[in-house]
N, CA, C and O of each residue as an XYZ file, in Angstrom:
188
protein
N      22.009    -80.218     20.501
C      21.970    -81.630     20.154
C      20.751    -81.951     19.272
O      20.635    -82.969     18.590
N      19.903    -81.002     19.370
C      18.338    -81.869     19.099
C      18.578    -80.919     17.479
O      18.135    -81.509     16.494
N      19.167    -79.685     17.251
C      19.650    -79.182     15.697
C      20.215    -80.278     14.958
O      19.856    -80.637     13.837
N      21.350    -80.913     15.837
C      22.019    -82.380     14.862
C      21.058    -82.916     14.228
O      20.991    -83.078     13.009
N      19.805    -83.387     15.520
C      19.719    -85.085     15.006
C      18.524    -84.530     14.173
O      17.976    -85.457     13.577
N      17.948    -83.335     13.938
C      16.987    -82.731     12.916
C      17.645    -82.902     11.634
O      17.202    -83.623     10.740
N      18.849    -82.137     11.557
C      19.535    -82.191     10.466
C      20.089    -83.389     10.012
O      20.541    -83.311      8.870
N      20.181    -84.377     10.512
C      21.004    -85.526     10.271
C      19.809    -86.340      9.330
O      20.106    -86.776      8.218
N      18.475    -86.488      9.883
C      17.185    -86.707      9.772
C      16.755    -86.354      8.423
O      16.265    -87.020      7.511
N      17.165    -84.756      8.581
C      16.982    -84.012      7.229
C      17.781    -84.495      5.778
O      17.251    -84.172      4.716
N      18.815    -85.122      5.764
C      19.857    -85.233      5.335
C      19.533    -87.272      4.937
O      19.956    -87.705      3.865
N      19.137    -87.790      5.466
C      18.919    -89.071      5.094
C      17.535    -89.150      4.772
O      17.388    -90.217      4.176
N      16.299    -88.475      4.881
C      14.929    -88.197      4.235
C      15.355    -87.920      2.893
O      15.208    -88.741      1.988
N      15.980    -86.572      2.703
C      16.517    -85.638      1.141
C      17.122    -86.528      0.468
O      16.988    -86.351     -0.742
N      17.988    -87.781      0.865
C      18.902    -88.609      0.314
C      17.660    -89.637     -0.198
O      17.374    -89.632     -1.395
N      17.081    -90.336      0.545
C      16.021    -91.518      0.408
C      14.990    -90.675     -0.849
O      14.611    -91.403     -1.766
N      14.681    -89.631     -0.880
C      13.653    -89.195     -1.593
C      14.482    -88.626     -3.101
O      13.831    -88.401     -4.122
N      16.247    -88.416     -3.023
C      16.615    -88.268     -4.056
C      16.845    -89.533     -5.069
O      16.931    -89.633     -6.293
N      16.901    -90.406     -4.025
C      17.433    -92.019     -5.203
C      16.050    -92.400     -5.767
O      15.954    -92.917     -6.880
N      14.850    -92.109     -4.897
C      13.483    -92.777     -5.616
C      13.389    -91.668     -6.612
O      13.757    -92.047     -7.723
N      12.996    -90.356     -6.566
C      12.656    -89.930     -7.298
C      13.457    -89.434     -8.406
O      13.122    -89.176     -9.562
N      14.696    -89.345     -7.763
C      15.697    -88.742     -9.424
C      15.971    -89.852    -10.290
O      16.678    -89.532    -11.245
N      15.613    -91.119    -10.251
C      15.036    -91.990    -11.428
C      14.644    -91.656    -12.471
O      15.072    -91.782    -13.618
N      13.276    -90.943    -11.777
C      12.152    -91.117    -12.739
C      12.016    -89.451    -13.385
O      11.230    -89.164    -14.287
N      12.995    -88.411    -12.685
C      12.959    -87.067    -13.817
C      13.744    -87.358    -14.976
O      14.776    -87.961    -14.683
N      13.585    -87.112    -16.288
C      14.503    -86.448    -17.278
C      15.893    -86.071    -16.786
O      16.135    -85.451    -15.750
N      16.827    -86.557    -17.725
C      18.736    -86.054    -17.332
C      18.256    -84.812    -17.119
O      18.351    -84.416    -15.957
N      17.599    -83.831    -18.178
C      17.669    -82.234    -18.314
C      17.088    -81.714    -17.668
O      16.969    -80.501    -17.835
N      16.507    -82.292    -16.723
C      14.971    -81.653    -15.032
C      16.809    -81.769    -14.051
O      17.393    -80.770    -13.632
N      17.291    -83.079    -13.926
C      18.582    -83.680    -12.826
C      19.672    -82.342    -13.423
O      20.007    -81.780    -12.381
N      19.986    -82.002    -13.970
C      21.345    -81.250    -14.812
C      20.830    -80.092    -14.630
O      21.631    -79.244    -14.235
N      19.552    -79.693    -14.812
C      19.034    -78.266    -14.337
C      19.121    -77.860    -12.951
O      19.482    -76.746    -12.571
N      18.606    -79.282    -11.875
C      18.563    -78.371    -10.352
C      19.764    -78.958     -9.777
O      19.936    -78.885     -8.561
N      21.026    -79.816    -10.900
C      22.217    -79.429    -10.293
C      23.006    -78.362    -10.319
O      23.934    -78.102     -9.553
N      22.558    -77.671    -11.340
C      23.172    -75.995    -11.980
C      22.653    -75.437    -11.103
O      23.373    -74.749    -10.379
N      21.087    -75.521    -10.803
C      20.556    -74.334     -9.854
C      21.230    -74.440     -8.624
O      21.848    -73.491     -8.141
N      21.102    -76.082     -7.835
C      21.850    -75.446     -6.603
C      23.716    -75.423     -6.217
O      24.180    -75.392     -5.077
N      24.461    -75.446     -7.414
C      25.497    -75.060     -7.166
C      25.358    -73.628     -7.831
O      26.424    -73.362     -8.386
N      24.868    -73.090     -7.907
C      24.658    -71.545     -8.557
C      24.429    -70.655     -6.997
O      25.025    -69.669     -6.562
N      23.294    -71.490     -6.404
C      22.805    -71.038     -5.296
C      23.758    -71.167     -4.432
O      24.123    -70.166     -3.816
N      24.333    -72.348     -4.213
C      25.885    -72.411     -3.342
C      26.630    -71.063     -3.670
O      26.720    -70.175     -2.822
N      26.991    -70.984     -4.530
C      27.901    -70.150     -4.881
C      27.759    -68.656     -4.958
O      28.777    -67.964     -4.961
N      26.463    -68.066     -5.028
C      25.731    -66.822     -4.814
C      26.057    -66.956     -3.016
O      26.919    -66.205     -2.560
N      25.554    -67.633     -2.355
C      25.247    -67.619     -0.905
C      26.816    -67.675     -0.035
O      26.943    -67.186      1.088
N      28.138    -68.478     -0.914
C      29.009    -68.320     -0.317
C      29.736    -66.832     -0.596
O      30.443    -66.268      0.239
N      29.560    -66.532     -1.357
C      29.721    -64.894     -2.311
C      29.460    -64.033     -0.999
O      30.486    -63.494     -0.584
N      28.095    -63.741     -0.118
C      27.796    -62.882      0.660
C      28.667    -62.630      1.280
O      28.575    -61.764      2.150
């Protein structure tokens, strides 16, 4: 139970800190670490 509410935690922090700060990067900083982590998705579902 206490993994949930970490992760749940985790998951609305990452969200709150993506709307303030992905404002203020460059499209091409946002378009880069969306490539990186569906790259990384996709390497990691690969294993």
């Amino acid at each position: 139970m206490i993994g949930t509410l970490v992760n749940a935690g985790a998951v609305i922090v990452g969200s709150l800190l993506g709307n303030l700060m992905g404002a203020r990067l460059p499209e091409r900083v946002r378009s880069t670490v969306v490539t990186g982590f569906g790259l990384f998705t996709l390497g990691y579902g690969l294993q």
